[in-house]
Structure formats: C-alpha cells, structure tokens
ROVEXMAR-934735 format. One line per 8 residues: number of its first residue (from 1); for each residue x negated, y negated, z of C-alpha. Coordinates in steps of 0.001 Angstrom, whole numbers, plus 500000, padded with zeros to 6 digits. Example, Ala and Ser with C-alpha at 12.3 -4.5 7.8 and 13.67 -1.06 7.14 Angstrom:
BEGIN
1> 487700 504500 507800 ~ 486330 501060 507140
END
This chain:
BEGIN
1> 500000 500000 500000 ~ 498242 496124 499566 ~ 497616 494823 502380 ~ 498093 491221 500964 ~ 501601 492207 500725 ~ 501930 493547 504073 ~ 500519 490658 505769 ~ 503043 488453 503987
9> 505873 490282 505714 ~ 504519 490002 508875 ~ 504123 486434 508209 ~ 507817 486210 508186 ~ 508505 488736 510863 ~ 505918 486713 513185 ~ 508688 483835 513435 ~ 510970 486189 515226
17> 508403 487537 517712 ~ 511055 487398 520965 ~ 513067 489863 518833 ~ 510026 491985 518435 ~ 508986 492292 521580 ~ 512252 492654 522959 ~ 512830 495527 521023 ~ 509225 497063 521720
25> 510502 496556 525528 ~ 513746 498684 524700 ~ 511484 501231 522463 ~ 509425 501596 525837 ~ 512008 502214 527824 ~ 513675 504684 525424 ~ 510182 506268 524788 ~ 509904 506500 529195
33> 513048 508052 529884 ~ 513106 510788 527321 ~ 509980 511580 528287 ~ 511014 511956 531665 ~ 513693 514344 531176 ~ 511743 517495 530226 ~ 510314 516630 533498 ~ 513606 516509 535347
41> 514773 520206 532925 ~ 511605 521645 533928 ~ 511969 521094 537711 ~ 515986 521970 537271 ~ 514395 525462 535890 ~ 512081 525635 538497 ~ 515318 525591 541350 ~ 516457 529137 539277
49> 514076 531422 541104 ~ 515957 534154 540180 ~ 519166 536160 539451 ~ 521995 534865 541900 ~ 518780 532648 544016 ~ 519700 529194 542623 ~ 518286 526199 544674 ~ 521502 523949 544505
57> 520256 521595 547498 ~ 517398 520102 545017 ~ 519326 520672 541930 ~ 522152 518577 542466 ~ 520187 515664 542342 ~ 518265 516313 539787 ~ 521276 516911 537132 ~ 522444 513215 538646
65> 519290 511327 537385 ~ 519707 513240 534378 ~ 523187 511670 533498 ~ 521158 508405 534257 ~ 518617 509001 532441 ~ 520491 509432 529643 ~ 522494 506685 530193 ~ 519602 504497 530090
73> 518092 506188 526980 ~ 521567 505659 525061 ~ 522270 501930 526527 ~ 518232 500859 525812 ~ 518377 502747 522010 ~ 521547 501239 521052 ~ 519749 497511 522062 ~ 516601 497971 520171
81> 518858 499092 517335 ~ 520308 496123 517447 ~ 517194 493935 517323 ~ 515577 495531 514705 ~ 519093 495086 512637 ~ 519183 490794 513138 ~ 514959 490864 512688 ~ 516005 492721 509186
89> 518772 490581 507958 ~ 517043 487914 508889 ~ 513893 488257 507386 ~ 515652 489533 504115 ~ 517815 486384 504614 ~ 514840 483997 504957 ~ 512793 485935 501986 ~ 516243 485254 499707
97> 516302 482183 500291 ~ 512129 481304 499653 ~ 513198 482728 496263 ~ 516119 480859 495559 ~ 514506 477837 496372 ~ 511174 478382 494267 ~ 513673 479632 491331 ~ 515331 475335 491460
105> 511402 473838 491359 ~ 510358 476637 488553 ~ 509643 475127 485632 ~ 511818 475677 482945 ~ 509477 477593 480728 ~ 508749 480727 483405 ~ 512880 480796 482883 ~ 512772 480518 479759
113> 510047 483444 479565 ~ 511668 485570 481679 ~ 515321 487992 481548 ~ 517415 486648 484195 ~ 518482 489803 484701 ~ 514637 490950 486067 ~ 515340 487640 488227 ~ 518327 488618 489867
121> 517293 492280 490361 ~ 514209 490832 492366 ~ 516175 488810 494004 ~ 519191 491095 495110 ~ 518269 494841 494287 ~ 514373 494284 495531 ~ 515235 492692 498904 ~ 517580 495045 499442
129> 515443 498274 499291 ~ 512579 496249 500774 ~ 515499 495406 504173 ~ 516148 499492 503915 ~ 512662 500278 504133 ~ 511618 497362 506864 ~ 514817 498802 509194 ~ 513709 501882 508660
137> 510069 501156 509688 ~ 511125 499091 512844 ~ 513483 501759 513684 ~ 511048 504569 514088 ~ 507561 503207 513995 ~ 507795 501649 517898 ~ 509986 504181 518973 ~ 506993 506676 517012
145> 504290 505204 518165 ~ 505027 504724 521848 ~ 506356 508556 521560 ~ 502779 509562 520255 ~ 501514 508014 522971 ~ 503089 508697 526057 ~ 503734 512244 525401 ~ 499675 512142 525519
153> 499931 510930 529174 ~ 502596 513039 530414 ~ 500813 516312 529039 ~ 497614 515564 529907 ~ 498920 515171 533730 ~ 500617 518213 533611 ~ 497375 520023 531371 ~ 494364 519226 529913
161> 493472 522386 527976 ~ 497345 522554 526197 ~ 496729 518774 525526 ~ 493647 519283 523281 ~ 495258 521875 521045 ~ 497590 519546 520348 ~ 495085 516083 519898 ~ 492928 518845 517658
169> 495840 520111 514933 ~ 498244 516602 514318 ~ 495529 514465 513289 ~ 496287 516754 509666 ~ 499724 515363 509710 ~ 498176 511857 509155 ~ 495715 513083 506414 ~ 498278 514668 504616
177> 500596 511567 504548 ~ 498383 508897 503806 ~ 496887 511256 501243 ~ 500746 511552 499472 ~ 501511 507880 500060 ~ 498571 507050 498289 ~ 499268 508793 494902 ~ 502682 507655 495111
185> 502815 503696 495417 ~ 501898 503408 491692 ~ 505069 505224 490657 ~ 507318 503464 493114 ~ 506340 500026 491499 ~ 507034 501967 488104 ~ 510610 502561 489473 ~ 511018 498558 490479
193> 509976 497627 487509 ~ 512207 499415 485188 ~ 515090 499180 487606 ~ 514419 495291 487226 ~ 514150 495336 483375 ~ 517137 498090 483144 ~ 519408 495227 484793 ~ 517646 492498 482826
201> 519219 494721 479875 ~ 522794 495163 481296 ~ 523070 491813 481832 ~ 522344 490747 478010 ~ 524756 493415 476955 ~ 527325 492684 479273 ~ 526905 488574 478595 ~ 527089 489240 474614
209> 529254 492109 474670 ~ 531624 490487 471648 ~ 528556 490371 469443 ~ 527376 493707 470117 ~ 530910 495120 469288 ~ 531034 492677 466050 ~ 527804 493652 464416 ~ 528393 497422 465515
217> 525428 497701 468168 ~ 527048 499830 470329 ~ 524935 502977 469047 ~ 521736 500997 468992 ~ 522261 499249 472297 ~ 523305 502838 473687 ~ 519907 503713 472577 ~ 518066 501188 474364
225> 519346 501773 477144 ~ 519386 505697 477477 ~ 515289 505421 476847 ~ 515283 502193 479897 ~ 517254 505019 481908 ~ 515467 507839 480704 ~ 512214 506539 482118 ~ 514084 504651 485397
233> 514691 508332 486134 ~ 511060 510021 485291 ~ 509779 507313 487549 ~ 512436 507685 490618 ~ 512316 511552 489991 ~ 508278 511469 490200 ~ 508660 509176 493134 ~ 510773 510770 494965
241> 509452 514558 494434 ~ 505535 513356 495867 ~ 506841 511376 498507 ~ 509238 514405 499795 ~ 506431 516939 500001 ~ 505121 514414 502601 ~ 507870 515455 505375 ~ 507822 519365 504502
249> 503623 519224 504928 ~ 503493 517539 508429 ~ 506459 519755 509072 ~ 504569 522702 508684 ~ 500960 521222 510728 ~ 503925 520476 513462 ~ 505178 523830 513677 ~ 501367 525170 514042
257> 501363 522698 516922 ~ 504174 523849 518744 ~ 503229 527328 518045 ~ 500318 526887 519517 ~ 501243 525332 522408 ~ 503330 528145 523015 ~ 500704 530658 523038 ~ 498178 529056 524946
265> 500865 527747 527544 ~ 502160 531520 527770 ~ 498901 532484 529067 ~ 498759 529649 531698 ~ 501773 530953 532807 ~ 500622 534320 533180 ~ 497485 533245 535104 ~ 499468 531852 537683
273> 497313 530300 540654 ~ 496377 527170 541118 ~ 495000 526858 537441 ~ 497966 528236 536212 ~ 501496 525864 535417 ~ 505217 527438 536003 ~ 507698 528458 533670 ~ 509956 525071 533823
281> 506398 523487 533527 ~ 505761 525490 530106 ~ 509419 524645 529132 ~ 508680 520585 529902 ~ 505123 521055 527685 ~ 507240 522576 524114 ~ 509857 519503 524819 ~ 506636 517312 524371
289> 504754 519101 522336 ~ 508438 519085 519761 ~ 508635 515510 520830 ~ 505062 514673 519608 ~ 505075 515948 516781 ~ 508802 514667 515901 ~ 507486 510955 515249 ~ 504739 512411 512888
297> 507744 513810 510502 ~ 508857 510508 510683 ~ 506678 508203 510410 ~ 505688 510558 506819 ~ 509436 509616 505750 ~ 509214 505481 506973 ~ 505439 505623 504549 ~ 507711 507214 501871
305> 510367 504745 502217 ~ 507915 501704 503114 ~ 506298 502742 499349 ~ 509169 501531 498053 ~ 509440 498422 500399 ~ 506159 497041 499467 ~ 506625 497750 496290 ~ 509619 495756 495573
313> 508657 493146 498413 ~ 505666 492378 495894 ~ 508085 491470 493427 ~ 509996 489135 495483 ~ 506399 487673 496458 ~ 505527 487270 492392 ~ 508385 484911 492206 ~ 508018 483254 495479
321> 504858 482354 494815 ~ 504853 481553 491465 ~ 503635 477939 490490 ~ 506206 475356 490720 ~ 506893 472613 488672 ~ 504853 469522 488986 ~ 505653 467743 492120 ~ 507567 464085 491778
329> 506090 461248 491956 ~ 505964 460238 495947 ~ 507654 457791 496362 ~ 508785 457498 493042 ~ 509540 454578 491131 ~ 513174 453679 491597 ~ 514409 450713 489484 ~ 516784 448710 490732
337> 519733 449109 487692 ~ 518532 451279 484605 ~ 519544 448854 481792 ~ 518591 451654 479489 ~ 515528 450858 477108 ~ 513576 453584 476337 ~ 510348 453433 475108 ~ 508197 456787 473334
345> 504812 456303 472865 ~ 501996 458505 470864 ~ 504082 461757 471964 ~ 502899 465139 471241 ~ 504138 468140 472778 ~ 504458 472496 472216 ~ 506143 475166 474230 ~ 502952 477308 473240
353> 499414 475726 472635 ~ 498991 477333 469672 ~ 501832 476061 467986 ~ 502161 472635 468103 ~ 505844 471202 467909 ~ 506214 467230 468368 ~ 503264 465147 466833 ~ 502397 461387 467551
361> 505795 460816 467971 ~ 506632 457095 468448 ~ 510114 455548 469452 ~ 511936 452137 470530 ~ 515836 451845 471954 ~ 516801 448888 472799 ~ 519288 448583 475786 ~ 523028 449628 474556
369> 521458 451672 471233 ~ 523175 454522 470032 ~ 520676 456820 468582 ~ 521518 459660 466497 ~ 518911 462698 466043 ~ 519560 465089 463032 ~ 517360 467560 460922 ~ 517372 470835 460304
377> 517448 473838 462750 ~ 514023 473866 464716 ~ 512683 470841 463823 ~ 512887 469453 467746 ~ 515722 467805 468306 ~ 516533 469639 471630 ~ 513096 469467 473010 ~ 513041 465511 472366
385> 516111 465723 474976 ~ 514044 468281 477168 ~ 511411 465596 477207 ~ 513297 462472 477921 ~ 515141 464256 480810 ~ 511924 465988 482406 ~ 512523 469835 481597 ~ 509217 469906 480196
393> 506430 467221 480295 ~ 505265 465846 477745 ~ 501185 467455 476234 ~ 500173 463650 475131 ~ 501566 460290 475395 ~ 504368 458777 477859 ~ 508112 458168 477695 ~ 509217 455036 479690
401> 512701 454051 480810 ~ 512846 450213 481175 ~ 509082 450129 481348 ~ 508428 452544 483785 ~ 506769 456561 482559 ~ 509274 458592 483855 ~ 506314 460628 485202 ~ 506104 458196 487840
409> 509827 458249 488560 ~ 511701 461295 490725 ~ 513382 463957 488797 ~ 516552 463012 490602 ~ 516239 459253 489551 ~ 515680 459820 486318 ~ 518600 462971 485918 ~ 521321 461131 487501
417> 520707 457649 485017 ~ 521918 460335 482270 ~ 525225 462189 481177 ~ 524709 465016 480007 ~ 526934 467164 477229 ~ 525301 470505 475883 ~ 526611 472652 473518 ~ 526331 475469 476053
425> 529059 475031 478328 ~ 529142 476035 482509 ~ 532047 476547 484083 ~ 531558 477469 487541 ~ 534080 479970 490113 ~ 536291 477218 491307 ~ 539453 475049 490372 ~ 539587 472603 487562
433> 539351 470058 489827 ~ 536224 471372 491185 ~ 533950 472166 487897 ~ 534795 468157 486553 ~ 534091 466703 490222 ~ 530394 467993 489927 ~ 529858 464676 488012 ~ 531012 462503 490828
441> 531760 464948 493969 ~ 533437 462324 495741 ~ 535869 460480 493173 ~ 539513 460221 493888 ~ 542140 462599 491958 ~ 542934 459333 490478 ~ 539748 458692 489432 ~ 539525 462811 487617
449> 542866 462975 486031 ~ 542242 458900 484413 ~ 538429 460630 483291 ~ 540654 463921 482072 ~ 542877 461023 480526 ~ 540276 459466 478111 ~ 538889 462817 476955 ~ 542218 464606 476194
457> 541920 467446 478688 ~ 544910 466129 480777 ~ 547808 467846 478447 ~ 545554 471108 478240 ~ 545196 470712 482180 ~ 548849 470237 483182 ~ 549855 473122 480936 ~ 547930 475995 483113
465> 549789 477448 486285 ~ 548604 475339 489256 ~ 547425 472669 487093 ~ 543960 471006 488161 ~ 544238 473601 491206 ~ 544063 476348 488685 ~ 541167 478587 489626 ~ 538921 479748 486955
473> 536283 482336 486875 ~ 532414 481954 486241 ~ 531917 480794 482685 ~ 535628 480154 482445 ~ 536488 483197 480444 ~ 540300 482246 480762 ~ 539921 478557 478773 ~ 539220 478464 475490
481> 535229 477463 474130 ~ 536787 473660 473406 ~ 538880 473803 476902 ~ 535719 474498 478784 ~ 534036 471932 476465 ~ 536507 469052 477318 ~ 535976 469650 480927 ~ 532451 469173 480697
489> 533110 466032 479018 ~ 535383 464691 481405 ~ 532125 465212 483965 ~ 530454 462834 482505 ~ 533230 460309 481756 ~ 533979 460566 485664 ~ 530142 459914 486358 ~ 529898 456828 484466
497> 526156 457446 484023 ~ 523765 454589 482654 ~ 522835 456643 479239 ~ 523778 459500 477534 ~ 523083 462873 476077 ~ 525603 464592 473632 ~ 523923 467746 472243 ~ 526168 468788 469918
505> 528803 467964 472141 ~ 532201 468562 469910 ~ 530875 471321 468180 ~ 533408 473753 469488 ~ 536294 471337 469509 ~ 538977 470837 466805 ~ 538669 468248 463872 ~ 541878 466387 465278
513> 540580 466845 468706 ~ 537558 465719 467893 ~ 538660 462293 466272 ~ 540040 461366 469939 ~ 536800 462545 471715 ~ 535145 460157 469315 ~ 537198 457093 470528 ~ 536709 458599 474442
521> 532964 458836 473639 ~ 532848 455522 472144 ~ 534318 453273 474558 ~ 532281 455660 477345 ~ 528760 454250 474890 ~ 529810 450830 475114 ~ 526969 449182 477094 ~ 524783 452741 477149
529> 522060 453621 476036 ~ 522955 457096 474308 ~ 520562 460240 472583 ~ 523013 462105 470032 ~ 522277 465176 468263 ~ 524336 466650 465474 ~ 524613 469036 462772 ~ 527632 467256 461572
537> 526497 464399 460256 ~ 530155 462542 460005 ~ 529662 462469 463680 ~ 527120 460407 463773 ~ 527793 457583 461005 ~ 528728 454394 463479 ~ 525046 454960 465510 ~ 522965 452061 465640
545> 519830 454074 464874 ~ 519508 457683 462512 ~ 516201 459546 463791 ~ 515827 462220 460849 ~ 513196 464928 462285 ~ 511269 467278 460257 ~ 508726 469578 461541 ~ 508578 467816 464875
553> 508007 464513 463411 ~ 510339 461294 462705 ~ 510066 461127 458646 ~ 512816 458579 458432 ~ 514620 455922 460381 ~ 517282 453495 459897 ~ 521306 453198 460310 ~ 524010 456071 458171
561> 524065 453578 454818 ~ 520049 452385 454921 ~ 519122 456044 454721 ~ 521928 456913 452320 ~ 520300 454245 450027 ~ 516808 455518 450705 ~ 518035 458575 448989 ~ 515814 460818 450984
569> 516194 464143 452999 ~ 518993 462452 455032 ~ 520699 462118 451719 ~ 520291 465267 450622 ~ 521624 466607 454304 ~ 524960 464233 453858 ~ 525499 465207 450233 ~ 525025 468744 450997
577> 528047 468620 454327 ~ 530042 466621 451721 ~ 529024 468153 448182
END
C-alpha cells in the first residue's frame, strides 16, 4: 500500500483524535473483559471437582461477574462501534467535500479533459469503498491489536513455555498476509480504475441515449461496454481470488497454533505439581490461544479490504490535489460601475501548445457596442467568449474591461458584470421559479414574472400545472429545448447585468418566437455592452460591429451592409443562408 496515501488519511482522521482515543478506551475495555472471562470459565471449571462434588459456594459468584462481564463487553463494544461509525462518515464527509470544492477552482481544461463520469465515480463510488474499508479497519484493527496483545500478558502469567509456542508459529500469519496484500494492490487499482471509466461510459450513453438509438449504436455501444465489463470483472475476479487466500492461509498457521497449544498444555496438565497448570487453567489457555489468533484472521481480511481503500482513496487524492486554477487577483480590482468598454490587445491563445488557435488578435468596443462574432465552425468564436469571461487565460496579450486586465480583477467581479446565454441549456431540480431566480436570487415574483414577461416565457409558464411552482427535473427533460431556452433567458433579463453574452442564444427557439426574443434582447442591449455569436447571420444584422473570424483570426470588420459591400467571405456566408 503507499504510504503517501496512508498518511493523507490519517491527516484527516488526526482532526478527530477525541473520537479516536475514545474508542481505543472502549477497544481496551472490550479487549480486558473478554480476556477476563476465560479466566472466570476456567476457575468456574475448576469448582467441578468431580461427578456430583460441585463447589456452589465459590461458583455462584463467579457466574455473577460473568453476566457483568459481559455486560460491560456488550455496553463498551456497542460504544466504540459507534465512534468508529461518526470518525467514518465524517472523514468520508470532509474528503467529499475537499473534492467538491477543488472540482469549482479546477480549471476548465482538466474538465474538459476528463469524463465526468470518472469524476463522479471518484467522488461517490471511491469514497464509498474507501469509508467501507476505513470502518472496517477501525473496527477490528484496535480491537486486534489490543487482543494480540493482552492475550500475551494473560498467558504468559498463567505459562511461559505454552506462551512461546504460540509467539514462535503466528508471526507466519503476518508473512503470509503482507506477502498476498502485496501482489494484490496493483489489481485493486485496476478494478477502480475501470469501475471509474465503466461509469464515465454509462453516463455518456445514458446522457445521449436519443442519438445512440437514432444512428443505431445500440450494438456498437453494447460492445463497448461488454469489453469495459469484461475486464471490470477479470480485475475484481483477480482481486478478489488473491486477497481471499489471505484469510484461509493464516487460518490454517492459526489452527497449528491452537493445536499446539493443546498438546503441549495436555502435558502440563498431566505433570501436575507445582509446574504443572489445572484443567480449567488449560481450558482458559485454548480460549486465548483461539482468541489470539482470531485478530490475525482478521486483520488478513481489513489488509484485503484496506487494498481496496487505498486504492480508491488515491483517486480521490488525484483530484483533490490536482492544480487549481490560477488564484484571483488579491484584492482585486473592483471598478466602481462597469460602463462596458472592452479593450483586446496582441491576443494569442491555444487549448494545446502545439496547435495554436487565436493569433495577435486585436479588438476595441466602445461602451453600449453590440458586437456580432460569426465564421465558420471552429474558427474561435466560443473561446473568444471563454477568454473575455476568464474560463481560460489568455497565452499572450491582455483583455481589459474599462481599462483594467481582467487578470487583475476577481473572477466573481468580472462574471457577475456579464449575462450569460449558451446554447447549452441547465435546468436545475427545482421549480420554475427557482432555475430563473439564479440570476437574481433575491428579486420579487414581480420582478420574475415582468423578466418572464419581456422574453415570452410567461404564456408557456402559466400553461404548466402549478405554474412557476411547477417542479422540473435536472436538465428539464419535461420542457421543450426552446422552453428551457426561454428560461435561461429570462435569467439574465432578471439580472440586468452590465454586458452581455448570447452564444447562439435562439438557436433552438422558433422563427416567430424568435422575432419577439429579438425585441426582448434588444431593449435588454440598450446601454450594454454585448458579445453575440451566430450561425444565423439574420440575427445579427442591426449590431454595431460584425467580427468575421477565420482560423482564429479577425479577417474582416465593419457593420451587416459595409461587409456586404466588401463582397468578401462575410458575403459569401450571407449569400449562401439566403441563396
């Protein structure tokens, strides 16, 4: 197992220490009093002399601090259970958490680069076998180890010789454990891994399930996935096959033990005399010796099961500590009122360094501009709108919002001065009301249904059951693509921000609808500052400024009937929409 990863779960255990050594206490209690009743059965054999000569007198008391005894071993097993349940959940809650809090400062390009499915299976399915494992080592490892231990003490008290044929044979057990444990780690991080990139899979299937079934991938994707579960089960089978032959081993070196003890004891017992030990005595020394070798069994099941832990706890620890994005400015630059010029300068920028994407690119918006940003598929469009609202930084140059680089401003700042439309809708698990108050959580309903209002989505709104209370699922699979569209609209008309994003914002919204978003979307622009990109270039005619991109560069510029007359690659883009 690494040890890096080990010490960074006792990092987190380490701020619960009272519950740790509370529940050591209760293990060492539990440990003393079941040690102490082979003691107590040995002397209650010891009062049966013989047929019909039973010592009652001393045996009656004995049975009593026997019911105690196991009173105490009950009441003090039950606590430490207990403990070692809330240090569990709440390390696993703590270690959930870390991760959900590095995935929000990740930047975007580790998300971009990796299945969100392998995300949430490290985040969910890895913590959870990591929590089975850690309970599982809490549970038996004190409660082992003390065991080990005192059984030592009480034999050696009661015999020396008996003792060290049982120090001599168990020392095998541990050989034979560590020896398995070693060979199998590697295949238990081969089962995490393809158990995270088998539910990466699921969830792309699952998510584009209609264009599976439309292109007739169901065989193929079939395919795919019996070969991911194919090897998920050579790896868990492998796993789980070495790791079991670890119990059956020690089980056998254990049975020597107590055999042994046996033997030798029997001959003790025959010696008699003062070097010799009594019947209940031998009886109290197989109770230990059974007890002794009980915690070797499992503590060769917790290393089979802490395989696994470790294994997927370094997975969780990959994403905890991977490198977040660059830190804000601190204290950032906060202006006053954005008035909403935006200034790029010498701009160069690619998602991979050896293929370069934006080049020199140069830019002025003045206040109030509406700028339009067209070209063909790939030519950067979207990343100019990653740039501008910090998803990526930018390789060379600086982008400056009313003379400040937005480098030097918070992310926060800078996100909440612009409204944001993608094409890709999100609908979150809430009401209507809910998903458009995430652009101003504490507007009136007056304020929502005027912003539902101006973007149309009022009429589509008052038709469903409960109306803006109507509860929707995630992604809003009940609403249609333009329903879920309007609503994300209507976020940003209730936000009122200072400038505006529309990435292809009407694309999935009827012609007639999309005449009145127009009007919504053009009183909203009055005064703003706003970034449009569009395919359909009829869209786009009234903007102040037409930024055609080609091959991540600006190769024209100018207003809809400038570049008409130009008679350049805009042209040829309008006359081919309108041909």
């Amino acid at each position: 197992m690494k040890t890096g990863t080990i010490k960074k779960i006792l990092l987190y255990i380490r701020k619960h220490w009272f519950l740790v050594l509370l529940s050591l206490a209760l293990a060492a209690v539990t440990v003393v009093t079941t040690l102490y009743l082979p003691i107590l059965t040995g002397d209650a054999i010891d009062c049966m002399i013989d047929a019909g000569k039973v010592d009652f007198v001393l045996l009656m008391p004995i049975l009593q601090k026997m019911v105690v005894v196991l009173l105490i071993t009950g009441v003090s097993q039950w606590l430490m259970n207990v403990c070692n349940n809330r240090i569990t959940y709440l390390v696993m809650r703590e270690i959930r958490k870390d991760a959900f809090e590095r995935i929000q400062i990740l930047p975007l390009k580790y998300l971009d680069g990796h299945p969100s499915g392998d995300i949430v299976s490290r985040v969910i399915a890895d913590v959870d076998q990591f929590a089975d494992g850690l309970l599982l080592g809490f549970t038996q490892a004190f409660t082992g180890v003390l065991t080990i231990l005192g059984t030592l003490l009480f034999m050696l008290r009661l015999n020396v010789w008996i003792t060290l044929v049982v120090v001599l044979v168990t020392p095998l057990s541990f050989f034979v454990a560590s020896f398995i444990a070693r060979k199998t780690h590697r295949m238990f991080v081969q089962q995490s891994e393809t158990r995270g990139e088998q539910t990466a899979f699921i969830d792309e299937m699952i998510g584009n399930q209609r264009v599976v079934q439309a292109y007739g991938h169901e065989e193929d994707a079939m395919e795919q996935f019996d070969e991911i579960n194919d090897r998920l089960e050579k790896y868990s089978l492998q796993a789980t096959f070495f790791s079991s032959t670890v119990n059956p081993s020690t089980r056998f070196i254990n049975n020597l033990v107590y055999a042994g003890v046996g033997v030798v004891g029997a001959f003790f017992v025959l010696r008699g005399g003062a070097a010799g030990i009594t019947v209940g005595q031998l009886s109290c020394f197989l109770s230990y010796a059974n007890q002794y070798t009980k915690p070797f069994n499992e503590i060769s099941s917790v290393i089979t099961e802490l395989q696994n832990a470790v294994a997927c706890a370094a997975r969780v620890f990959a994403l905890i500590e991977e490198e977040a994005q660059e830190p804000d400015a601190d204290p950032g630059v906060k202006p006053d009122r954005v008035l909403g010029q935006v200034d790029i300068e010498q701009v160069s920028f690619s998602y991979v360094p050896e293929q370069p994407l934006l080049h020199d690119l140069n830019l002025h918006v003045k206040p109030g501009q509406r700028v339009a940003i067209v070209g063909p598929t790939g030519c950067g469009k979207t990343t100019l709108i990653n740039l501008l609202m910090r998803f990526y930084d930018v390789n060379e140059g600086k982008i400056l919002v009313d003379g400040v680089d937005i480098r030097d401003m918070t992310r926060g700042d800078l996100r909440t001065s612009f409204g944001m439309v993608l094409q890709e809708t999100w609908i979150k698990d809430g009401t209507i009301l809910d998903n458009i108050l995430l652009g101003k959580p504490d507007a009136t309903r007056e304020e929502v249904i005027e912003a539902a209002k101006a973007t149309h989505a009022h009429s589509f709104i008052r038709r469903l059951p409960n109306g803006y209370e109507t509860v929707v699922k995630e992604d809003g699979d009940s609403l249609s693509q333009g329903q879920k569209q309007l609503l994300c609209i209507t976020r940003i008309m209730l936000s009122k921000p200072s400038m505006l994003i529309l990435d292809e914002a009407t694309s999935s919204i009827d012609t007639r609808t999309e005449i009145k978003i127009q009007r919504a979307f053009a009183k909203l622009m009055e005064g703003r500052t706003s970034f449009i990109v569009a395919h359909r270039l009829s869209t786009i005619q009234n903007a102040d400024i037409i930024l055609v991109m080609k091959d991540g560069n600006i190769i024209e510029q100018g207003d809809h009937e400038s570049l008409l007359a130009q008679n350049g690659f805009y042209a040829k883009l309008y006359n081919s929409q309108f041909a």
